[in-house]
KETOR-241712 format. One record per residue: x, y, z of N, C-alpha, C in turn. Coordinates in steps of 0.1 Angstrom, whole numbers, plus 5000, padded with zeros to 4 digits. Example, Ala and Ser with C-alpha at 12.3 -4.5 7.8 and 13.67 -1.06 7.14 Angstrom:
513249435078512349555078513249675078
512849785071513749895071512950005079
END
This chain:
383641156438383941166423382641146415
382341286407381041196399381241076390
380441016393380440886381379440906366
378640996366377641046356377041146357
376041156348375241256349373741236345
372741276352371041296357370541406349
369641356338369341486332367241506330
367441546341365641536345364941606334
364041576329363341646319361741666321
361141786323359541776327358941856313
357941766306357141866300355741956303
355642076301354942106310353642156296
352542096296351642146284350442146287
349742246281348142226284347842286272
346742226264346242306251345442436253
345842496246344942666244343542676252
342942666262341342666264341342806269
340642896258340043036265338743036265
337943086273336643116269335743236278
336043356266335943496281334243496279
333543406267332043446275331043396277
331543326289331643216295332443306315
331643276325331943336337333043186341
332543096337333442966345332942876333
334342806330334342726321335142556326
334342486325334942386333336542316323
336742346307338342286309338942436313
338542526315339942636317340042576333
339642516340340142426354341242336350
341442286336342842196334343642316336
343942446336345142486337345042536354
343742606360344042646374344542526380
343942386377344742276388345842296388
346542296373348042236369348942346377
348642476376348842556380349242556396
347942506406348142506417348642396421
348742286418349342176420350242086417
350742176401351942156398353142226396
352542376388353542446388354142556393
353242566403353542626421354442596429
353742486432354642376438355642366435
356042326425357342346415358442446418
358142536416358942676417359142696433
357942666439358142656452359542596462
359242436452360442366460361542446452
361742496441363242566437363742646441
362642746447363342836457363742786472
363142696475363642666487364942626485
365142566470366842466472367542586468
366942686462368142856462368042856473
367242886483367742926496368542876503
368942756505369242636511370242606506
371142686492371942666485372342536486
371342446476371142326472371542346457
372542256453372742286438371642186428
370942246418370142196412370042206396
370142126386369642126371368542096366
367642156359366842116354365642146341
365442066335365042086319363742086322
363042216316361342206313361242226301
360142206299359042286281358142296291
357742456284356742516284356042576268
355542506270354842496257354142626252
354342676236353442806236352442826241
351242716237350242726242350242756259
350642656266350742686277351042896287
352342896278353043026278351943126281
351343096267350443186262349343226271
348443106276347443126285348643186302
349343116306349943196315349743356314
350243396304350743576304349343616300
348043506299346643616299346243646304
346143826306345243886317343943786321
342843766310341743706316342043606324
342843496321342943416324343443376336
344243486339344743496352344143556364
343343636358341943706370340943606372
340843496362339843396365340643296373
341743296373342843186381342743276400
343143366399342943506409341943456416
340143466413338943406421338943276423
339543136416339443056416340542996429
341343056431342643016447341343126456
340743226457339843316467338643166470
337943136464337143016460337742936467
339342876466339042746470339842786489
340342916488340842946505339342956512
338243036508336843006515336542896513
336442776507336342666512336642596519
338142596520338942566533338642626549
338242766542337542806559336342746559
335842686554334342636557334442506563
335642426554335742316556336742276569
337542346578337942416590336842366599
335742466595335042456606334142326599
333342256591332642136593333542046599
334641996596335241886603335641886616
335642026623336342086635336341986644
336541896654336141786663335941666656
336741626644336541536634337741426632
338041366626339041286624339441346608
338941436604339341526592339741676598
339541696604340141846612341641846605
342741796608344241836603344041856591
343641766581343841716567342841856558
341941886569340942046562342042126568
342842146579343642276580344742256572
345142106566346742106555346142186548
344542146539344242236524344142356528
343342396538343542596538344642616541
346042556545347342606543347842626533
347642506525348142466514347742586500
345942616496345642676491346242826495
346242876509346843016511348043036511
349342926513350542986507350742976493
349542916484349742896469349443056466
348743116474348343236467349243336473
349743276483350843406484352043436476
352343306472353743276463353243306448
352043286445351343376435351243526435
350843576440350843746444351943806449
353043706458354543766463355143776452
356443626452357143566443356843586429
356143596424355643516415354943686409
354343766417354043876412352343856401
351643756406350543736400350743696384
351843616383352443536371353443476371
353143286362353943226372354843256362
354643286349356143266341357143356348
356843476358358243496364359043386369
358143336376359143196381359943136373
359743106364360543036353361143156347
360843256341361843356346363043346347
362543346363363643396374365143256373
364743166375365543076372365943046361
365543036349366043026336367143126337
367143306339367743376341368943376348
368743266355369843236368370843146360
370143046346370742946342370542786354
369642796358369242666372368042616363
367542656353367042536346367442586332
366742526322366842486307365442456306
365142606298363442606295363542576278
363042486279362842446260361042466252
361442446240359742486235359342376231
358442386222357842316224357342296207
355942226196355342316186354542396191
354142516182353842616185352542566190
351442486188350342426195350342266196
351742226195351742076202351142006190
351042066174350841946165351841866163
350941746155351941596159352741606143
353641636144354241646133354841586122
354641436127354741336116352841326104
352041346112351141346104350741486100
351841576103351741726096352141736082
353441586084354741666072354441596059
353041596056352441636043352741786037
352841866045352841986043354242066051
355242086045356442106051356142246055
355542356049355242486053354442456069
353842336071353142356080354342316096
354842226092355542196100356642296106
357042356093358042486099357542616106
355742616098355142726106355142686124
354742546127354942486141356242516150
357142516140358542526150358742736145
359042706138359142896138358342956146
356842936149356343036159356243006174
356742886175357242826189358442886190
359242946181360642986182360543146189
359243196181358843336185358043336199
357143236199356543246212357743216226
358743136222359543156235360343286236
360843346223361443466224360543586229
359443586231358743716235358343666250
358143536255357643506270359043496276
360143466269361443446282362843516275
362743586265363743736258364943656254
364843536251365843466246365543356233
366443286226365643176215365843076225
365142956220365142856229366442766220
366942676228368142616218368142506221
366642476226366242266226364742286223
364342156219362642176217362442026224
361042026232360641876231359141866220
359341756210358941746200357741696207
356441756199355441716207354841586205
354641476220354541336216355441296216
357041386215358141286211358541236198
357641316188357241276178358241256167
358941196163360041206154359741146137
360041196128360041166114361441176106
361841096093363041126086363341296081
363941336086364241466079363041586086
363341536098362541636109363741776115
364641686113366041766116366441886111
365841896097366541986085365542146095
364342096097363242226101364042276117
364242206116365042216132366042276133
367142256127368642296121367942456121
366942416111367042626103366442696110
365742686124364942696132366142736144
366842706148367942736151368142636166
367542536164366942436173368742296178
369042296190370542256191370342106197
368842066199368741906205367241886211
366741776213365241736212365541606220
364041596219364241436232363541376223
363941206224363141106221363040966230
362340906227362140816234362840656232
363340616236364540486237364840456222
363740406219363740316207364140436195
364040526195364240646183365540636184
366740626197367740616194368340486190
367840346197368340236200368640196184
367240256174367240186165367540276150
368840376154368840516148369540406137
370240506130370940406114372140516112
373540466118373940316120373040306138
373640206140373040176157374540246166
373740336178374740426182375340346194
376540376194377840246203377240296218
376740386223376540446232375240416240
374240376228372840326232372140466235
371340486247370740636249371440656260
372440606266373240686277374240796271
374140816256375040986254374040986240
373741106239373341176226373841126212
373241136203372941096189373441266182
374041256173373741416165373241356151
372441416148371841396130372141406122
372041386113372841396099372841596097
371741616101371641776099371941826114
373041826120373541876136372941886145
371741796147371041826159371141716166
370841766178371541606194370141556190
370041476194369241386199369541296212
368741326225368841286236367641156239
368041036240366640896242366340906260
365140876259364640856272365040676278
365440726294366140576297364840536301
364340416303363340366303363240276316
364140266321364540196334363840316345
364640446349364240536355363040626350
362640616343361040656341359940566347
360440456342359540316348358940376366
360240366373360240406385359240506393
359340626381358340716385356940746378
357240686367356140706356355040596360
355140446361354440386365353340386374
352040426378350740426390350540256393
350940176386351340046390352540026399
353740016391354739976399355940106399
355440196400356540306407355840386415
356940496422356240536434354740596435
354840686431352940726429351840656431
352640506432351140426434351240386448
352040456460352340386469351240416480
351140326489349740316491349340416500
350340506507350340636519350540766510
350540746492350240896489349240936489
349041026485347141136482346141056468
344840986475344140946462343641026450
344241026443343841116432342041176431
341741036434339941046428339041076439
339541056448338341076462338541226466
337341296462337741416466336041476469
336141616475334841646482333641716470
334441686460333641746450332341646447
332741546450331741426450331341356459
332141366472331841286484330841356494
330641496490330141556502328541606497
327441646502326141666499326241766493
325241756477325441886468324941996476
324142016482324042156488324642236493
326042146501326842226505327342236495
328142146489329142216477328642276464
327742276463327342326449327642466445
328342546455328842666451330442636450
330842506449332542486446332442426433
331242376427331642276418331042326404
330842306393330942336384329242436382
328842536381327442656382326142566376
326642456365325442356360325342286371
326042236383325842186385326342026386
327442036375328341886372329241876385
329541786390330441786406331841776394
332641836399334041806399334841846409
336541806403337441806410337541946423
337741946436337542096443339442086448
339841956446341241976451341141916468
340241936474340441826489339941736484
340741666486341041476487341741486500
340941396511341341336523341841256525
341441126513341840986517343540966510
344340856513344940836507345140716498
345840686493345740516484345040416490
346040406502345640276511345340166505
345040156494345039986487343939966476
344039846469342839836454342139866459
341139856470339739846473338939996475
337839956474337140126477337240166492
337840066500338340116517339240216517
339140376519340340416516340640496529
341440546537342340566551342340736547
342240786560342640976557344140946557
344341036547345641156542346241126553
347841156549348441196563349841286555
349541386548350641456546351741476550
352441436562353541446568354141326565
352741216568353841096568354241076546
353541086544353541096530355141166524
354941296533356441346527357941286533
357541246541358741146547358841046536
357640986531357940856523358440906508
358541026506359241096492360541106495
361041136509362541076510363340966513
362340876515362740736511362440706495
361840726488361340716474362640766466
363240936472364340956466365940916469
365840836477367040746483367240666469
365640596472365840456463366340496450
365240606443366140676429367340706429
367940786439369040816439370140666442
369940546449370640456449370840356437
369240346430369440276413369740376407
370240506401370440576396372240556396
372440566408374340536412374840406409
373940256409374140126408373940136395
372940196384372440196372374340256360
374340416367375240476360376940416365
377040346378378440236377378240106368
377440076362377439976360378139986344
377240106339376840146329378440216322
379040296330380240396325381440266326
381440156333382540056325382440026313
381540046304381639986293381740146279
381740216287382040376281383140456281
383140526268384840576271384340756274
382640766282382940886286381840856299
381641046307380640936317379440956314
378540836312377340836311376440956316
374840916306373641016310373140936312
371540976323370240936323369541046317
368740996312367441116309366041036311
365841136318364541116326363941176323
362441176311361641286306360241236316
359541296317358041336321357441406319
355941406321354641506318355441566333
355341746336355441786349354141796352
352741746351351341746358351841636364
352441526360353141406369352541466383
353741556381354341626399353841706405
352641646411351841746416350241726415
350441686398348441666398348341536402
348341406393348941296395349141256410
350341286408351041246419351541366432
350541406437350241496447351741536452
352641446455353941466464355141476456
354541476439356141486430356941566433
356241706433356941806440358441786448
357441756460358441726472359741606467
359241486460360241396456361141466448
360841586440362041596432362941696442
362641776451362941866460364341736465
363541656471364741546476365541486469
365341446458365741376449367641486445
367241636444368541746443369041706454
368541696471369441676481370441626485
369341466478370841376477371741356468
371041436455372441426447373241546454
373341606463374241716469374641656478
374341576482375041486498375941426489
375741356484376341186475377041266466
377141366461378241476448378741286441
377741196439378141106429377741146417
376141156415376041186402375841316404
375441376391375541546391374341596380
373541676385372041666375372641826366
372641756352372541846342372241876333
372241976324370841986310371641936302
370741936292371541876275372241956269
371842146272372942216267374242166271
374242146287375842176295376342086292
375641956288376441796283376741846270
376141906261376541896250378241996250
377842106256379542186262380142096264
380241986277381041936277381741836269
380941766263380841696252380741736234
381541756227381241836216381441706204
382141626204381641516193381041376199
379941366191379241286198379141186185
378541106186378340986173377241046167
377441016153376041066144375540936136
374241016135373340886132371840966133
370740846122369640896118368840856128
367840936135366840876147365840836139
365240736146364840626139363140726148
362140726133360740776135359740676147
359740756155358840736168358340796176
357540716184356640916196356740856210
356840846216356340786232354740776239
354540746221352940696227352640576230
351740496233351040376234352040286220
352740206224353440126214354540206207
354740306207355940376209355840436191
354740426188354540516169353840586171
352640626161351840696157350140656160
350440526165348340506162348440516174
348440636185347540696189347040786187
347640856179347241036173346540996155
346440866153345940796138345240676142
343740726143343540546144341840606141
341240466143339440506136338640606145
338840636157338540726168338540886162
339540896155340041046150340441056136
340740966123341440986116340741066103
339441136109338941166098339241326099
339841396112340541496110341741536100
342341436097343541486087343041526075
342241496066342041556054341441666058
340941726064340541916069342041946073
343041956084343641946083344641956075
344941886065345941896051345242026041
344241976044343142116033343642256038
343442256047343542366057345542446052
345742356057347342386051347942396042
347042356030347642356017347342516015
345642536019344742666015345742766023
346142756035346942826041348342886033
348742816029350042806018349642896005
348742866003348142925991347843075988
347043066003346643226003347843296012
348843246018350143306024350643376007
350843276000351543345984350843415977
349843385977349243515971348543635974
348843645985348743795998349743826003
351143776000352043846012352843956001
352344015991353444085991351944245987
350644205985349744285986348944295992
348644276008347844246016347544366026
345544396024345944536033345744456042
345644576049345444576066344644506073
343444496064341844416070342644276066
342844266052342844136049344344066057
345144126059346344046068345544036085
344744086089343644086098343143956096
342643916089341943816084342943666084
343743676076345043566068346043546085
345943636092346843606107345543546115
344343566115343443476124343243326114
342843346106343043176096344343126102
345743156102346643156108346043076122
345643116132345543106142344542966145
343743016134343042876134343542736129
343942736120344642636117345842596129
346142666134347142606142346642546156
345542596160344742536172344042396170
343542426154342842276152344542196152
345442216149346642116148347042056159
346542116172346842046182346541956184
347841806191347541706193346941666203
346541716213345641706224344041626221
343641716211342441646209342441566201
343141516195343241356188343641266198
344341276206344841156220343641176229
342641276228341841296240340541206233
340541226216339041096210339840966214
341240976217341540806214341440746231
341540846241341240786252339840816258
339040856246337940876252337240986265
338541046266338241166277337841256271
337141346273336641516266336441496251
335441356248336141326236334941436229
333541516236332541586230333341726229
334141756240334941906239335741876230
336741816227337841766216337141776202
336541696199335641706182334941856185
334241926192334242056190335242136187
336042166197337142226191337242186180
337742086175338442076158337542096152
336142086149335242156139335142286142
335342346155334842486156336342536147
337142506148338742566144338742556128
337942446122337442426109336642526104
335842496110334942616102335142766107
335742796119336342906117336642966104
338042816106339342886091338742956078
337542806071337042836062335942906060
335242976074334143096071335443246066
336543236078337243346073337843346057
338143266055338643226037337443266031
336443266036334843256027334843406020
335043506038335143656039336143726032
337443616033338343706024338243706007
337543576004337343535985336143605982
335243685987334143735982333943835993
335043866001334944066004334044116010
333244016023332144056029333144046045
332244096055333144076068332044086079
331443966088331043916092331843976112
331744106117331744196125332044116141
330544056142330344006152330743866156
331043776142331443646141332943676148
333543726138335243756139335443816153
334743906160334844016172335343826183
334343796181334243656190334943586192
335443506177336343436176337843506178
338043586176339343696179339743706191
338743746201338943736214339343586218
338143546216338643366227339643316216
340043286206341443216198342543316198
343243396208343643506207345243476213
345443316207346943296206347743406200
348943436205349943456194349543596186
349543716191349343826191350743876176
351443786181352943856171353043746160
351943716152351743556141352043716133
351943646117352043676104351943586098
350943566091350543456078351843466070
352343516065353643466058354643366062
354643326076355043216078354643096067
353743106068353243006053353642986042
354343106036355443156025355742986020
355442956007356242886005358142846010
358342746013359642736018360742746005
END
């Protein structure tokens, strides 16, 4: 008999990085990794549980941006040599260790990279959004969006044109990548504000995730807590993240990922091995990075680290998904006595979790559906199909929060970055401005012009590089982008208020910011 319901949630995001001129750009590697090690893999284990007819639910975002770079030719022919790249290295690395105590662990990666490219060029048809696709199509997952470039929208909604432009072309970018509207969003960050709901509602948006405390501390306080949905004063669900079962997996301290027989994230041959041999795997300056063989595994705090052992590792993902599956069943009996319906979990994640991260997520979630199929205790389902089955739910106002560091806003607002928001606000007022007074006379060049300003403004809004100055990662790539997206905007405003046009600037920027092909500045339209 089920006793509940398991509602897995992965977000899957990477911010916009194009750069066609440029032969190899070291961030467009944040999406080949994620790619081969997350969202390959991914699709991978779902077809196997089709095959296997393994019953399975499950909730992603794929974020415009993300989408976007997926369905780019360039970007995909540079993804194309970059799996060719790393299968010749594998045969290299074959034969260096051959008679080695690395020999297995170099034949797992040339396996490993050559069925990634087959399931890429087979399945997949040299694009993974078929994959998602194929399954969304089937109804075996619940693909949700995302903002249209993942700005943080509490420190948007100065400007309410701006915020609706975020969810309206996220609305369009999922209807042209998967032929349907999307009828859940995850708010980027998690990001919640008073009267975020109303843009949502008209946007045609039917439920959003938040994180514990957005529901725990909604007004009135919901009888349910975050084991059933919230609906808002303006009809949207609201689903809280359980914080128990995230803990589990989310933690590199104390949940599984940190266990000491997975794959070490950081020891890898991009650094360990003499630049001359690798210097044709690693970045053309010269900078060593990530190649994707990592031998060692955790093995423990110390720099002593033990070779890989992939097999035994995947065994330890089905013990890992026992244990979730066992607190998950002790969690939701405990839980449905004090309920007059049966309980949810919602379990949100980054999906680079599964895979980059955590090398064997994959496989754990693969297990994780088996034994909810053995055990038919609990039953993994999306938010649409709970909300079907469930149609009045308690209402109440979600209380403004993100699932950042302390669970508000100062990570995306603090002395590291805060001096982006006034360009920013500028940027969107000017936007608004010149939307109203060009949309009902605008030729051809100049809506040319007012749809790339468009474009720019919405790249600098991404929240990526405000969380990337606050953690100090890519914080030189991050402040570029937002000034290059700045002065983009306002050279193009420069060209449109004094009627000059600047050929080879625009030709450039056009190409590499070349989100969102079906934008219209009128989005901006006063509301």
């Amino acid at each position: 008999m089920i006793k509940g319901y398991w509602i897995p949630v992965l977000h899957s995001h990477l911010p916009f990085v194009k750069h066609p001129e440029h032969k190899n750009f070291l961030e467009e590697y944040w999406l080949f990794e994620a790619i081969t090690e997350c969202y390959i893999p991914l699709l991978q284990r779902l077809k196997k549980l089709e095959d296997e007819n393994i019953d399975f639910a499950l909730t992603i975002s794929v974020t415009p941006p993300l989408a976007e770079m997926l369905d780019d030719t360039h970007l995909m022919g540079k993804y194309d040599k970059y799996l060719q790249t790393l299968i010749e290295l594998g045969q290299k690395e074959v034969i260096r260790t051959k008679e080695t105590e690395y020999e297995n662990i170099a034949k797992f990666y040339l396996y490993f990279f050559t069925q990634t490219k087959e399931f890429f060029d087979g399945f997949l048809n040299g694009n993974v959004l078929n994959g998602y696709r194929y399954f969304y199509d089937k109804n075996k997952i619940e693909i949700i969006t995302c903002g249209a470039t993942h700005g943080f929208l509490p420190l948007l909604s100065v400007n309410k044109e701006a915020v609706n432009a975020q969810i309206k072309l996220a609305k369009l970018s999922h209807e042209k990548h998967f032929n349907k509207s999307p009828k859940g969003i995850w708010l980027p960050e998690c990001a919640y504000y008073d009267g975020l709901d109303v843009i949502l509602n008209q946007n045609g948006i039917e439920f959003f995730i938040m994180d514990a405390h957005g529901i725990v501390y909604s007004d009135p306080t919901p009888k349910h807590a975050v084991y059933a949905p919230i609906i808002t004063p303006n009809k949207v669900a609201a689903f809280g993240r359980d914080n128990e079962s995230s803990k589990q997996v989310w933690s590199s301290k104390d949940g599984y990922p940190g266990d000491f027989c997975y794959r070490d994230f950081y020891r890898d041959i991009g650094y360990d091995l003499d630049f001359d041999y690798i210097k044709d795997y690693i970045n053309p300056d010269g900078v060593r990075v990530f190649t994707g063989f990592k031998y060692h595994k955790i093995t423990g705090n110390s720099d002593y680290k033990e070779i890989y052992d992939p097999l035994h590792a995947a065994y330890k993902t089905i013990e890992h998904a026992q244990n979730f599956h066992f607190n998950r069943e002790k969690q939701i009996t405990s839980i449905s006595s004090m309920m007059d319906r049966l309980p949810i979990i919602v379990s949100p994640y980054d999906a680079e979790l599964f895979g980059h991260w955590w090398f064997e997520g994959p496989e754990f979630l693969y297990n994780m559906f088996k034994e909810i199929d053995s055990h038919k205790v609990i039953k993994a389902i999306t938010p649409v199909q709970y909300l079907n089955m469930f149609t009045e739910n308690f209402v109440a106002n979600p209380h403004p929060s993100s699932w950042g560091d302390l669970g508000y806003y100062d990570v995306w607002l603090n002395k590291s970055n805060d001096w982006i928001y006034r360009h920013l606000h500028e940027m969107a007022d000017v936007m608004v401005e010149s939307a109203n007074l060009y949309k009902n006379n605008a030729s051809t060049h100049q809506e040319t012009l007012l749809n790339q300003m468009s474009r720019e403004l919405l790249l600098a809004q991404s929240s990526d590089w405000a969380f990337l100055m606050t953690t100090a990662t890519a914080t030189e790539y991050s402040e570029a982008r937002t000034k290059e997206h700045i002065g983009n905007f306002f050279k193009i405003k420069d060209m449109l208020d004094n009627t000059y046009f600047d050929e080879d600037f625009f030709t450039k920027i056009s190409e590499k910011n070349s989100i969102f092909d079906f934008i219209n500045f009128r989005t901006y339209c006063s509301m």
